[in-house]
N, C-alpha and C positions, 0 to 999 in steps of 0.2 A: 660479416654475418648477413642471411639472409632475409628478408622479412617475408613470410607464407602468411599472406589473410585468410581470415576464416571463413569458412561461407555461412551465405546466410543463412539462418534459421527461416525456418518453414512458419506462416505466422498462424496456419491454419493447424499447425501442432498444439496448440495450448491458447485455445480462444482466451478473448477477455470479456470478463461477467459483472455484467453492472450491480455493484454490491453498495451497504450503508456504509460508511469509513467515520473514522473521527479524524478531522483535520483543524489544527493549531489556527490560531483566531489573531496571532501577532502578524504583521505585515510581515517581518523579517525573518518568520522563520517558516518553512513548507514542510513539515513535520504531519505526517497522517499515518492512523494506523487501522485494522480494519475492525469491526463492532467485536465481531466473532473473540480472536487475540486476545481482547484489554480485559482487564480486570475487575477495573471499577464502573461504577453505572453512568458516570461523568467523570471520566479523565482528566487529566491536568499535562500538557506537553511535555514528557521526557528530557526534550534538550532546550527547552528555556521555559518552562514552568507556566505559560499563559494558559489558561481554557481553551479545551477544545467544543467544538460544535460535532453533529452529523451531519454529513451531505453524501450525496449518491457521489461514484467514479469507478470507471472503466479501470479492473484491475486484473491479469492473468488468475486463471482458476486454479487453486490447491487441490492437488491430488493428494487427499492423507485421509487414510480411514475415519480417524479422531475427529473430525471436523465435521 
C-alpha cells in the first residue's frame, strides 16, 4: 500500500481570531472552550470538573451564520 500525504493547507484560508475562551484552571488537564459555545456564565471543565477561568487565544474563525 501506498502512502500519498496530503498537502498543505493554505493557512491564509481560514485566519486565526484572538477571541475570550474559557480554559480549565487544573494543571493536568488543557480543556478550553470558546465564551460564545458555553452555556453557563462560569463553567465547570467537561472532562475533570475543575473551574474554568477567561483568557484570550488565537483560535481559527467560525464560519456559521448563528454565531
Amino acid at each position: 500500500m501506498r502512502y500519498f500525504p496530503r498537502p498543505k493547507k493554505d493557512p491564509s484560508l481560514n485566519p486565526g481570531v484572538e477571541t475570550t475562551v474559557w480554559a480549565c484552571t487544573s494543571r493536568i488537564c488543557s480543556c478550553w472552550m470558546r465564551v460564545e459555545m458555553s452555556f453557563e456564565h462560569e463553567p465547570a471543565c467537561p472532562l475533570c470538573g475543575e473551574w474554568m477561568t477567561a483568557t484570550q487565544k488565537t483560535v481559527p474563525k467560525i464560519i456559521n451564520p448563528r454565531f
